[in-house]
C-alpha positions as CSV (number, residue, x, y, z in Angstrom):
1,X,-0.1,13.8,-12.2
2,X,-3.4,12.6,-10.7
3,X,-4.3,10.2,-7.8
4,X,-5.4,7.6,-10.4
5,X,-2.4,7.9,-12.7
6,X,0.0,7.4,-9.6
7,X,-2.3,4.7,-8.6
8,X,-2.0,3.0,-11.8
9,X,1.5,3.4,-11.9
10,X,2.2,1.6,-8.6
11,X,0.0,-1.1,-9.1
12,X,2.0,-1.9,-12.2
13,X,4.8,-1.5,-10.2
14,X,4.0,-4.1,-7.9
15,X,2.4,-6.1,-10.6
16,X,6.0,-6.3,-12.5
17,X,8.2,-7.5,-9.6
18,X,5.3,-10.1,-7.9
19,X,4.5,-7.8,-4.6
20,X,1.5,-8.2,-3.6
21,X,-0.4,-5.4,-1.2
22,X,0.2,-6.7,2.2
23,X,4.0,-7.0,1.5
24,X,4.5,-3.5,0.4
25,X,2.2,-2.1,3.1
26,X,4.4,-3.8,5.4
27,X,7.6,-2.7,4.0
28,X,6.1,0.8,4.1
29,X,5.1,0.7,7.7
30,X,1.4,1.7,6.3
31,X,-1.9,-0.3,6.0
32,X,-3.0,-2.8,3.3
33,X,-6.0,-0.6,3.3
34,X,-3.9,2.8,3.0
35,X,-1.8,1.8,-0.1
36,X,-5.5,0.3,-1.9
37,X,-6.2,4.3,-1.4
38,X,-2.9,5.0,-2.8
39,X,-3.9,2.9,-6.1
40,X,-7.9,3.4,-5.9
41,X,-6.4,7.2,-6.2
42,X,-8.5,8.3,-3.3
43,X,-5.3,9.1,-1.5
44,X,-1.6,9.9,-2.1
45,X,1.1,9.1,-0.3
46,X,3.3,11.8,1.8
47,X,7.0,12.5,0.4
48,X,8.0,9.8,3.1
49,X,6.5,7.3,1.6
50,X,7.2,8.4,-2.0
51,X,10.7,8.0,-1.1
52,X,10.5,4.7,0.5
53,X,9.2,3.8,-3.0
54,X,12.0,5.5,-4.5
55,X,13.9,2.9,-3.1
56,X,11.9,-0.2,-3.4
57,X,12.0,0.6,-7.3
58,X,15.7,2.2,-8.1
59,X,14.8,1.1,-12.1
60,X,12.2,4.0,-12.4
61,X,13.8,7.4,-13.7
62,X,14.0,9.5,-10.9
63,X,12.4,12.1,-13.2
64,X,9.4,9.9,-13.4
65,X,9.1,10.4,-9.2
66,X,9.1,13.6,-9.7
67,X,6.3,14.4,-11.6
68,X,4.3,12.5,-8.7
69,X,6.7,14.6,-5.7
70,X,5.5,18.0,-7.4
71,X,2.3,17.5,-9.3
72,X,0.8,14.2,-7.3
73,X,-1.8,16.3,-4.9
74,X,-5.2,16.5,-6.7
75,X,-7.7,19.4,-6.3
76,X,-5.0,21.4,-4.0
77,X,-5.2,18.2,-1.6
């Protein structure tokens, strides 16, 4: 998947149960500014942080984290 579809994708996520950016930064031990990367799609998050959202969101097939955990990085990033 690309940056921007995994960015889209946890925007939603967020979007659907009210978070806004500051909370989940928090939660995630990140910056506001880092996870507005994560869903600008300039960056991805590491496989920490991917599975700290794993947990956050339990309803999302872990399938769908998968295609993000092996095909997130764009460009070889």
């Amino acid at each position: 998947m690309r940056n921007k579809e995994f960015g889209k994708f946890l925007r939603d996520l967020r979007y659907k149960h009210s978070i806004n950016r500051q909370t989940l930064a928090y939660k995630l031990g990140v910056s506001e500014v880092t996870v507005w990367r994560w869903e600008e799609g300039r960056a991805f998050p590491s496989r920490k942080h991917l599975t700290a959202l794993m947990r956050m969101f339990p309803e999302v097939p872990q399938t769908e984290w998968a295609l993000y955990l092996l095909g997130g990085v764009e460009n070889g990033k």
